[in-house]
C-alpha positions as CSV (number, residue, x, y, z in Angstrom):
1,X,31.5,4.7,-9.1
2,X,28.0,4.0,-11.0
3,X,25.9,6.6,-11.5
4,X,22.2,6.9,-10.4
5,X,19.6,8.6,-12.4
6,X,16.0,9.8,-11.2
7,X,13.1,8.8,-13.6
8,X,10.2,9.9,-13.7
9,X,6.9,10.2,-15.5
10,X,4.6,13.4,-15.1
11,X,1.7,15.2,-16.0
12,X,0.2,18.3,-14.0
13,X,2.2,17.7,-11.1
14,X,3.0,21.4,-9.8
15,X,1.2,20.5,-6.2
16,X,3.5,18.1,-5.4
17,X,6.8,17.9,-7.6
18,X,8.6,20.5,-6.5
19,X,8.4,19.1,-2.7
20,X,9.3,15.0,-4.5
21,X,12.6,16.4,-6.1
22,X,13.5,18.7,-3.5
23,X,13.7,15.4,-0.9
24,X,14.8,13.1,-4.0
25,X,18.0,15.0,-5.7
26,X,20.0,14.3,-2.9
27,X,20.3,10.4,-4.1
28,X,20.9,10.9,-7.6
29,X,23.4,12.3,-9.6
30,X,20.6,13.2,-12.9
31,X,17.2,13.9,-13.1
32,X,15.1,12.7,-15.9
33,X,11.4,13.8,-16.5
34,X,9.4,12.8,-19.2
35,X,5.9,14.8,-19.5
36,X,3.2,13.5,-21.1
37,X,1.1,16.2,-21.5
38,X,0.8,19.0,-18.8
39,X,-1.2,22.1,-19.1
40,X,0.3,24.0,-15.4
41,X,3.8,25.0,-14.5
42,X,5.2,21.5,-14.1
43,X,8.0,21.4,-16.7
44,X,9.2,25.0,-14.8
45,X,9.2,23.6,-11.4
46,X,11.7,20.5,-13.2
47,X,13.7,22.4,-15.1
48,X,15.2,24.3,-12.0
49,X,15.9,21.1,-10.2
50,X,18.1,20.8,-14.1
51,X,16.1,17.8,-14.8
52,X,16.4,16.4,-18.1
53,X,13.0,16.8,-19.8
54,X,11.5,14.9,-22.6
55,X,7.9,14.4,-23.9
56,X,5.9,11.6,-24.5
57,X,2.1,11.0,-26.0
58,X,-0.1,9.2,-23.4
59,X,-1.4,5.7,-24.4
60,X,-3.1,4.6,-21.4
61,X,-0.2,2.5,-20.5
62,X,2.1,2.9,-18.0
63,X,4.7,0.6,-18.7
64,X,5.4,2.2,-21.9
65,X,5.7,5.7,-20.6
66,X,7.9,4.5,-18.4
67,X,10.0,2.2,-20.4
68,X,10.3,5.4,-22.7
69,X,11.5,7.2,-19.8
70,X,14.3,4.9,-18.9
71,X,15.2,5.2,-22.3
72,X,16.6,8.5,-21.6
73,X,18.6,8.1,-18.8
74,X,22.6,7.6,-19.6
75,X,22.9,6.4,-15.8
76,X,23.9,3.1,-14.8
77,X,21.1,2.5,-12.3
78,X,17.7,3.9,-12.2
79,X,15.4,5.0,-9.4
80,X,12.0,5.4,-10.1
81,X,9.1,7.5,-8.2
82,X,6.4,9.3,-9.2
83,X,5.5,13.2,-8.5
84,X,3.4,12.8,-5.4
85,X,6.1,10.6,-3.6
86,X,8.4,11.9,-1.2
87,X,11.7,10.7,0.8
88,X,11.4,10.1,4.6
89,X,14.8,8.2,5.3
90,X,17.4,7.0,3.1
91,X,20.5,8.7,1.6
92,X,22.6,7.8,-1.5
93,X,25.3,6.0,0.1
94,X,22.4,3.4,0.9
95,X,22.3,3.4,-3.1
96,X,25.5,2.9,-3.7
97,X,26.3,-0.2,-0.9
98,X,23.4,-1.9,-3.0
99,X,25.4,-1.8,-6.0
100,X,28.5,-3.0,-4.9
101,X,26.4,-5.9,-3.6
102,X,25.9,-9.0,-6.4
103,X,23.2,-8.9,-8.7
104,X,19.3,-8.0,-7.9
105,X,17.2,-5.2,-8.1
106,X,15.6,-2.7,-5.2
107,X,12.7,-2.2,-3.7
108,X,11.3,0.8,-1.4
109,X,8.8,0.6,0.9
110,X,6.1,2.9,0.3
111,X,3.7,4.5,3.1
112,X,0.7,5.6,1.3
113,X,-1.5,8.0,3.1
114,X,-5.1,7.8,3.0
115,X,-8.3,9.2,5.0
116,X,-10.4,6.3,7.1
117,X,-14.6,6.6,7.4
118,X,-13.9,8.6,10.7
119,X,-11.3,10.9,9.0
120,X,-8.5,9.6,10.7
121,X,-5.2,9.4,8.4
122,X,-3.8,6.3,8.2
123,X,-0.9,4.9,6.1
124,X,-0.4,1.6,4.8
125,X,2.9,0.0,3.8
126,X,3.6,-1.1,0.3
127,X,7.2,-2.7,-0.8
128,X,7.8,-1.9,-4.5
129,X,10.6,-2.8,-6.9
130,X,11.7,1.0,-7.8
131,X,15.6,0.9,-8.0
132,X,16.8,-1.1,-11.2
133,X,19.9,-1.1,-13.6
134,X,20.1,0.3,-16.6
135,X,18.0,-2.4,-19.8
136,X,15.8,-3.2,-17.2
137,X,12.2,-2.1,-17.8
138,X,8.3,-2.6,-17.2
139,X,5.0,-4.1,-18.6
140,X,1.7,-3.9,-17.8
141,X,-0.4,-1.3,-19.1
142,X,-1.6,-0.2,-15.5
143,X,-0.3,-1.4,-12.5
144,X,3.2,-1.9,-14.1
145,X,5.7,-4.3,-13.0
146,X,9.5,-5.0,-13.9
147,X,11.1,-7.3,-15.8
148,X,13.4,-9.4,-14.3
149,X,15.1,-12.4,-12.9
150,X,17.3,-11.0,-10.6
151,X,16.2,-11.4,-7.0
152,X,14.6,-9.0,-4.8
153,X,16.5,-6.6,-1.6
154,X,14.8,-4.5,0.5
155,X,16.3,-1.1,0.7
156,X,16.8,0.9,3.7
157,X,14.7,4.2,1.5
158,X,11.2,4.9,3.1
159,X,9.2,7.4,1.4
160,X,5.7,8.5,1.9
161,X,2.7,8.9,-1.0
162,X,-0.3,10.8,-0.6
163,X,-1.9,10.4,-3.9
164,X,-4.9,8.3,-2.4
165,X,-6.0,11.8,-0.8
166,X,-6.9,13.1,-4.1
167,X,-10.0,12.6,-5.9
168,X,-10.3,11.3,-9.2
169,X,-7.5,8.4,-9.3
170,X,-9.0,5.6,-8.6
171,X,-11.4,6.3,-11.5
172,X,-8.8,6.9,-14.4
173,X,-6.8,3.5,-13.4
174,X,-10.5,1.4,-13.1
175,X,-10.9,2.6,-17.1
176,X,-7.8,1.5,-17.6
177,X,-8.5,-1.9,-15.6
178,X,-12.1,-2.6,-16.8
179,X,-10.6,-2.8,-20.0
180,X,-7.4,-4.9,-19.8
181,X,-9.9,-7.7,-18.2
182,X,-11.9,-7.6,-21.7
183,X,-8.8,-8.7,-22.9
184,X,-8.1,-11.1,-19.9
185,X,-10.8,-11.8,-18.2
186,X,-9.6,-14.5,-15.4
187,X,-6.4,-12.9,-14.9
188,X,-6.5,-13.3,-10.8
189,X,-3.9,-9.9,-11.1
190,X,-6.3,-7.8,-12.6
191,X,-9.4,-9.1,-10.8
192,X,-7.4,-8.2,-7.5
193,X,-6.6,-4.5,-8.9
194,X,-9.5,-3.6,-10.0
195,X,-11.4,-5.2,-6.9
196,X,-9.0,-3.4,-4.8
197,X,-9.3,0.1,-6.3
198,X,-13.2,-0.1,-6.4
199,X,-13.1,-1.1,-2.8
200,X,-10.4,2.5,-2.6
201,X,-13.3,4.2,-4.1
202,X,-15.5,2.7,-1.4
203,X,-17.9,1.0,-4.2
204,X,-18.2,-2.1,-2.0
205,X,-21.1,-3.4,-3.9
206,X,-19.3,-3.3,-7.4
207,X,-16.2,-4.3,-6.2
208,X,-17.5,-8.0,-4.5
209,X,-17.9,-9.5,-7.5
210,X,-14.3,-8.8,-8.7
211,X,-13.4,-10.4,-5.4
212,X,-15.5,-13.3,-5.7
213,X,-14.0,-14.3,-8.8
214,X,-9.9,-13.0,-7.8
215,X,-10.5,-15.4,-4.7
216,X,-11.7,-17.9,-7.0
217,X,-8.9,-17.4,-9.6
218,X,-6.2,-17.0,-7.6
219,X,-3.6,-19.4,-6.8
220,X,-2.2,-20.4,-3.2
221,X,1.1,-19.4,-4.4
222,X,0.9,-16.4,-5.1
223,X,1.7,-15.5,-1.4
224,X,1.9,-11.4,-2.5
225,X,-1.1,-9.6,-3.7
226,X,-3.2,-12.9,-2.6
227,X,-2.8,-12.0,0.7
228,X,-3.6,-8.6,0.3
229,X,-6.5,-9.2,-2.0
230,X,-8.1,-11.4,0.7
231,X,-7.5,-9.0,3.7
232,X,-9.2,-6.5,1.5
233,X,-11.9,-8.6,0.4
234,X,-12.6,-9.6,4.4
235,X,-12.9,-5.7,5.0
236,X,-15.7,-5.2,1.7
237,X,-17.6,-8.0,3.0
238,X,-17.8,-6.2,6.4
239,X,-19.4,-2.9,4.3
240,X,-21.8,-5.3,2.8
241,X,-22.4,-7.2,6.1
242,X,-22.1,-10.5,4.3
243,X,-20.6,-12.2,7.2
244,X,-21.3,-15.6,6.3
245,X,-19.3,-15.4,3.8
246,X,-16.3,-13.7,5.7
247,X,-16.7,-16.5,7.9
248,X,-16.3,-19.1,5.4
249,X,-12.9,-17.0,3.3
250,X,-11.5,-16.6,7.3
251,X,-11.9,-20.3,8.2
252,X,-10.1,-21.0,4.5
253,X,-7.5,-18.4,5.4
254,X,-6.7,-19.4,9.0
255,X,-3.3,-21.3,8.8
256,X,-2.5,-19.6,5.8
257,X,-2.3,-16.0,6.5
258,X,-1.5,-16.6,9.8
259,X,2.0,-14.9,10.3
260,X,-0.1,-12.0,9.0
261,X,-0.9,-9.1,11.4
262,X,-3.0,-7.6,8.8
263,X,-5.2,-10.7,8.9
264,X,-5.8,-11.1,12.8
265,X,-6.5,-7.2,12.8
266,X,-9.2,-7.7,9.9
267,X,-10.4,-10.8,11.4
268,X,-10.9,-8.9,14.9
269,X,-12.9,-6.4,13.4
270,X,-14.6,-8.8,11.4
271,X,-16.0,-10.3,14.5
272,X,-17.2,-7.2,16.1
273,X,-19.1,-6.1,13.4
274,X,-20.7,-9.3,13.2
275,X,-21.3,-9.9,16.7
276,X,-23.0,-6.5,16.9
277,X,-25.1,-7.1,13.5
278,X,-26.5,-9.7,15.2
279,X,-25.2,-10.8,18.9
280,X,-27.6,-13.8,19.4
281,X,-25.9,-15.5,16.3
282,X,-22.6,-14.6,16.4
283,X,-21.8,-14.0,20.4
284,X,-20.1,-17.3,20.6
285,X,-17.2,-15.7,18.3
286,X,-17.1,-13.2,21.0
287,X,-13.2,-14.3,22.8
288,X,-11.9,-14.4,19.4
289,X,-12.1,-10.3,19.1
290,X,-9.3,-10.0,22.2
291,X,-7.6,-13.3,21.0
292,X,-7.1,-11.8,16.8
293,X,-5.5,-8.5,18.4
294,X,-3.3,-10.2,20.7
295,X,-1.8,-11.9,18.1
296,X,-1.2,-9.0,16.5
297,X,1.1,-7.6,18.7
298,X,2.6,-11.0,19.4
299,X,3.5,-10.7,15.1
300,X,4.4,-6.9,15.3
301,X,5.3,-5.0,12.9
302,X,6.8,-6.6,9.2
303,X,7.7,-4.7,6.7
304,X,8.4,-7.4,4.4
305,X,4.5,-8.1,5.2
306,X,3.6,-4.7,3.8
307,X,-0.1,-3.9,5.1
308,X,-1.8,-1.2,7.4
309,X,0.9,0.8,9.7
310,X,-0.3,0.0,13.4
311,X,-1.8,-3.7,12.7
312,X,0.8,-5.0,14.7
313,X,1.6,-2.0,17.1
314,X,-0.7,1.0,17.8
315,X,-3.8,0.2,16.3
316,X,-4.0,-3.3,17.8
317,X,-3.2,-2.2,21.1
318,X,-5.8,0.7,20.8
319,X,-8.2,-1.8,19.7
320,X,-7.4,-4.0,23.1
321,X,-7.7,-1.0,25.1
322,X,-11.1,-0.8,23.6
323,X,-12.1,-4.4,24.4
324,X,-11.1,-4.4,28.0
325,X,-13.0,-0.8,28.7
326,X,-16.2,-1.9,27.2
327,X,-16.1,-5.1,29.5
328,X,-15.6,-3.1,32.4
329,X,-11.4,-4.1,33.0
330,X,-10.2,-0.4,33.0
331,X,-6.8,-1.4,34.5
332,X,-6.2,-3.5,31.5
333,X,-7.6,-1.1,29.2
334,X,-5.2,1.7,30.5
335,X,-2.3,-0.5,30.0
336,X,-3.3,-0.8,26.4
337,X,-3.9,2.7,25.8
338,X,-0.4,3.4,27.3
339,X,1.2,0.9,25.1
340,X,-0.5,2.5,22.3
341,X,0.2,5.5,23.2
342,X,3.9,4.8,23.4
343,X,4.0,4.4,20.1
344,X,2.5,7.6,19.3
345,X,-1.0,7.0,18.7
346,X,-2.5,10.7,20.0
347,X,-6.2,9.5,20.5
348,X,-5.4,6.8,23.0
349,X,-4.7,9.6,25.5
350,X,-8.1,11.0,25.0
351,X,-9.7,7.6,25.6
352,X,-7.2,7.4,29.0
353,X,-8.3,10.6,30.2
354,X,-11.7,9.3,30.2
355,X,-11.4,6.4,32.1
356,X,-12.8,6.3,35.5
């Protein structure tokens, strides 16, 4: 039977590491961490999970902390996660019935937790290639991504990150970013990441004119993080309230994201924000706020799709509810609320018990 190895890269991760291997042993057969630099009590908390510890000097680039990293594993496949990451579903014989399948490489999908303006926690869903064989490695000094040929599977693993709840991030990788486009500056990739985590960092202003040139730069076929990039870029021109813009990227976007949840949702909001900004100019959009959220829930949820948990579920049935209470239809607001609320979404109840 092959044997799966755990690697990972750390530095001052006592908050969170203990409750990441804890979840993540029961996979593997070895643990390998390689620190690169910690000051706190995370090489203790590894060692009694037995981990295999090395050290490494941080360069400012990811891909070659973790290629070192692989280096030490003796394992025949690799799964990679970092500290603040932690298992929901999946067990090791998921692993294992991979393998024995032909060639590729694995991905995990990835909720990543963060806070929304009205401090609601909300997770959006990330696929990630994190499950390789042994030789195979990364590049990319931030943002890393592997090198391979071999197609992509989805694995049945789920796990949950809550790094974007932390302050401080999204500065260290914009350094990191800001300086990789000196070196590249029309890489669409780049553009998009550094857009992105400005927009994170809710520096709307900053982050439009990455945007404006990753639209510009990006090609139509690069149907992942394009599609992403221009959600985002839909909800930072809603901060800005350039709508005439948005109005242009979503007319541009209409038949192409449109298997998309993520898009109708962002496009729904898009038009109430705008219709409210100013309703004289903009009322005639009006039927397309109910019209974008039904479609979401006609598209329902995709993994494969990645995006915001609840685009094509609770969140766009919550929004319905919304739609059909402010225009007076309570009946059909209830049954939207209930619907929502069937998929767990707690404040739906509260706007329930407030109808009349």
């Amino acid at each position: 039977m092959k044997t799966i190895g755990l690697v990972m890269i750390v530095k001052n991760e006592s908050r969170s590491l203990e409750k990441c291997l804890s979840h993540a042993q029961k996979l593997v057969d070895n643990i390998y961490i390689t620190d690169t630099g910690s000051t706190d009590n995370t090489i203790e908390i590894a060692e009694k999970f037995h981990a295999h510890i090395s050290k490494y000097e941080w360069k400012n680039d990811f891909a070659a902390a973790r290629n070192f990293a692989l280096k030490q594993s003796t394992c025949d496949w690799n799964l990679i996660l970092d500290a603040d990451e932690y298992l929901v579903s999946g067990s090791k014989k998921d692993l294992q019935a991979f393998i024995d399948k032909e060639s590729h490489i694995g991905a995990i999908q990835l909720n990543n937790s963060y806070k929304e303006a009205n401090g609601e926690i909300s997770q959006s869903r990330l696929c990630i290639t994190r499950f390789i064989p042994k030789g195979t490695f990364f590049e990319g000094k931030m943002h890393e991504q592997v090198v391979s040929s071999l197609p992509i599977t989805l694995l049945p693993l789920v796990f949950e990150h809550d790094g974007y709840m932390l302050e401080g991030k999204g500065e260290r990788n914009l350094q990191v970013l800001l300086e990789l486009l000196k070196e590249k500056p029309k890489d669409p990739y780049l553009l998009f990441q550094t857009a992105h985590t400005l927009w994170v960092m809710k520096d709307y202003q900053r982050a439009d004119k990455y945007f404006e040139r990753f639209y510009r730069k990006v090609p139509f076929s690069r149907t992942g993080y394009r599609t992403n990039g221009v959600i985002s870029y839909i909800y930072n021109l809603i901060e800005l309230k350039k709508y005439e813009t948005g109005f242009k990227i979503i007319d541009n976007e209409k038949k192409r994201l449109a298997p998309y949840a993520d898009f109708h949702f962002a496009c729904g909001t898009f038009y109430t924000k705008a219709i409210f900004s100013d309703v004289r100019r903009y009322i005639h959009y009006l039927p397309e706020i109910e019209l974008s959220y039904r479609r979401c829930l006609e598209i329902g949820e995709v993994p494969e799709h990645e995006g915001v948990i609840g685009s094509g579920s609770f969140k766009a049935a919550y929004n319905l509810g919304v739609w059909f209470e402010v225009n007076g239809k309570n009946e059909e607001a209830r049954s939207y609320y209930q619907m929502a609320l069937d998929w767990g979404y707690q404040p739906a109840a509260e706007r329930i018990k407030n109808l009349r």
